[in-house]
C-alpha positions as CSV (number, residue, x, y, z in Angstrom):
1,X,-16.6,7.8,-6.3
2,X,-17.3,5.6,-3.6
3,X,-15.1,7.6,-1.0
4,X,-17.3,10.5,-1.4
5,X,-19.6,8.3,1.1
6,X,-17.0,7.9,3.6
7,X,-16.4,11.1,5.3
8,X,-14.9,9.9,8.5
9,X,-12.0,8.2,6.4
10,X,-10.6,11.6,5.3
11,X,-7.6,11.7,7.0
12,X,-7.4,7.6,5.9
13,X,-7.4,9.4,2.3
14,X,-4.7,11.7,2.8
15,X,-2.3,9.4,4.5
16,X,-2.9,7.3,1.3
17,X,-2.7,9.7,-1.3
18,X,1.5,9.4,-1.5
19,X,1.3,6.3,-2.4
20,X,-1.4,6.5,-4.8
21,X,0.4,9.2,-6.4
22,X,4.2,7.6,-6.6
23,X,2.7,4.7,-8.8
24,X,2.2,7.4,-11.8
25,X,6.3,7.6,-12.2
26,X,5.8,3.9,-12.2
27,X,3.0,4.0,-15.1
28,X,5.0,6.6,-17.2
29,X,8.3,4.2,-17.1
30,X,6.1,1.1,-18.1
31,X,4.7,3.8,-21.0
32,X,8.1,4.3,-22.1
33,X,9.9,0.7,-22.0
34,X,6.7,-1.0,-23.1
35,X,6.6,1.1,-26.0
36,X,9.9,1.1,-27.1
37,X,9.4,-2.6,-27.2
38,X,5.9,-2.6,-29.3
39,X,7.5,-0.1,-31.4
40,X,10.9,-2.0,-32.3
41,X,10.1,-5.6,-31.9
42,X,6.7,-6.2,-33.0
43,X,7.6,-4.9,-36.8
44,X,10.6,-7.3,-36.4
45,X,8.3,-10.2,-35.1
46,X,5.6,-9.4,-38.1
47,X,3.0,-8.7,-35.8
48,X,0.5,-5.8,-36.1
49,X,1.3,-3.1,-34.3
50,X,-1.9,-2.5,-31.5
51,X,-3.4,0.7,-32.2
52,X,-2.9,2.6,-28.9
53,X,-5.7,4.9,-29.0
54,X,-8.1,2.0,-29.0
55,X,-7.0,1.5,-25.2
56,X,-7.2,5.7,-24.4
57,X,-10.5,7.6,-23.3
58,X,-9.9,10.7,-21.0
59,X,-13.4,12.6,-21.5
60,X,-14.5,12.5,-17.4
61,X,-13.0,16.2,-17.3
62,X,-15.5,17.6,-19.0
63,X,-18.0,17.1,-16.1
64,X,-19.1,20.5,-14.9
65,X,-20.1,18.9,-11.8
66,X,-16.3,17.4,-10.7
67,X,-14.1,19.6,-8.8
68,X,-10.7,20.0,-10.0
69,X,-9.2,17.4,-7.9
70,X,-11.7,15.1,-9.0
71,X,-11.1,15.7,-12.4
72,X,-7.4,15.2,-12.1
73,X,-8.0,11.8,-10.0
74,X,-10.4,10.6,-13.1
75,X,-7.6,11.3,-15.7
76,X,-5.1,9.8,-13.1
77,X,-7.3,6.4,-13.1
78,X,-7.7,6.6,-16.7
79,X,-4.2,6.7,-17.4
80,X,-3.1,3.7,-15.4
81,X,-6.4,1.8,-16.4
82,X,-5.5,2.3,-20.0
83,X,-2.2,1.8,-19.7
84,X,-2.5,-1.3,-17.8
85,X,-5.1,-3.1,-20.1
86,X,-2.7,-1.4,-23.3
87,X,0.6,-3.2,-21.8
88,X,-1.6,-6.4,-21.1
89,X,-2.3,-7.1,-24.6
90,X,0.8,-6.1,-26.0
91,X,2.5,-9.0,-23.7
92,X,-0.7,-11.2,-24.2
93,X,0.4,-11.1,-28.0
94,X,4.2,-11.4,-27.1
95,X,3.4,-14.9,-24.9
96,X,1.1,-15.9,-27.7
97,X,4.2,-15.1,-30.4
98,X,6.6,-16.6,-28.0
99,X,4.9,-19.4,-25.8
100,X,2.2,-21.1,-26.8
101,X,1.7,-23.1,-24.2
102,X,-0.9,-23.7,-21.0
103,X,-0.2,-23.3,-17.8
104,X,-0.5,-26.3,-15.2
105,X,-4.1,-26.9,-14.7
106,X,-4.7,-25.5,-10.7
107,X,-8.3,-24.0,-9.4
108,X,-6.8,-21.5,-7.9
109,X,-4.9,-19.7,-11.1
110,X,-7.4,-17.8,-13.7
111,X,-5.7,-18.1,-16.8
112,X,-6.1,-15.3,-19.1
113,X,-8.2,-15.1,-22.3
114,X,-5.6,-15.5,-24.5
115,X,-4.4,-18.8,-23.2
116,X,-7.8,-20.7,-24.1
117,X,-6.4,-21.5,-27.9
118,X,-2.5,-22.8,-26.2
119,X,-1.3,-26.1,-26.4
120,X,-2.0,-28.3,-23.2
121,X,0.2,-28.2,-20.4
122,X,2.6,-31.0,-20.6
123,X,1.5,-32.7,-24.4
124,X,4.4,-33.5,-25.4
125,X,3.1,-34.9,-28.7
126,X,0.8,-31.5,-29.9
127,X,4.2,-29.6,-29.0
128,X,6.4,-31.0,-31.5
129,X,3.0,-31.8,-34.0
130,X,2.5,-27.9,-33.9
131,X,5.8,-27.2,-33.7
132,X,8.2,-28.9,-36.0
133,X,12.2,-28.2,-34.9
134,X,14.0,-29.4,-38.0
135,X,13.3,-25.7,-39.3
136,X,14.3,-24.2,-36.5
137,X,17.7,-22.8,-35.8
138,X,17.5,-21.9,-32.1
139,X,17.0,-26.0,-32.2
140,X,20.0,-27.2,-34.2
């Protein structure tokens, strides 16, 4: 709660709130869309489902010591910090279903976690050794 030790930004904070508050339509259509798509592709993919609750934790309201508007802007964080790391490793699992493949080696790009066990950017060789086409159709 680091605004709490910037009083003189208060009016700063209330001209921001709007557009802190407009993202959460934003978070509940990614819910929606995001889930549809875990719920209906991964089965067809033969994936395992990622258990959602592993990604939720709303427990700062039971702090005696937060206001309500505290409380509410905890659960508000949580949500879209949940949901952000939740829709991150359902497309982390997608790209590693899908894709496969490095990204361009550049200092500036982090890649993510996931990408550490991909096939080198540009091998043409380990591409079609790990992935053989004469079986598959979109190929043919």
């Amino acid at each position: 709660m680091e605004h709490l030790k910037h009083k003189e930004r208060f009016v700063r904070h209330i001209i921001s709130a709007p557009f802190i508050y407009v993202v959460f339509f934003s978070f509940v259509i990614l819910d929606i869309f995001v889930e549809l798509y875990h719920r209906i592709c991964f089965p067809l993919y033969g994936l395992e489902l990622i258990d959602r609750t592993k990604y939720i934790k709303f427990d700062r309201h039971k702090l005696s010591y937060l206001t309500p508007l505290q409380k509410f802007n905890c659960a508000y964080c949580s949500y879209g910090n949940w949901l952000i790391a939740y829709v991150k490793e359902i497309v982390a699992q997608t790209e590693v279903y899908w894709c496969g493949i490095q990204s361009e080696k550049d200092p500036n790009f982090i890649p993510p976690e996931h990408h550490k066990n991909f096939l080198p950017y540009g091998d043409e060789k380990a591409f079609f050794k790990e992935y053989t086409q004469k079986d598959c159709k979109l190929f043919q």
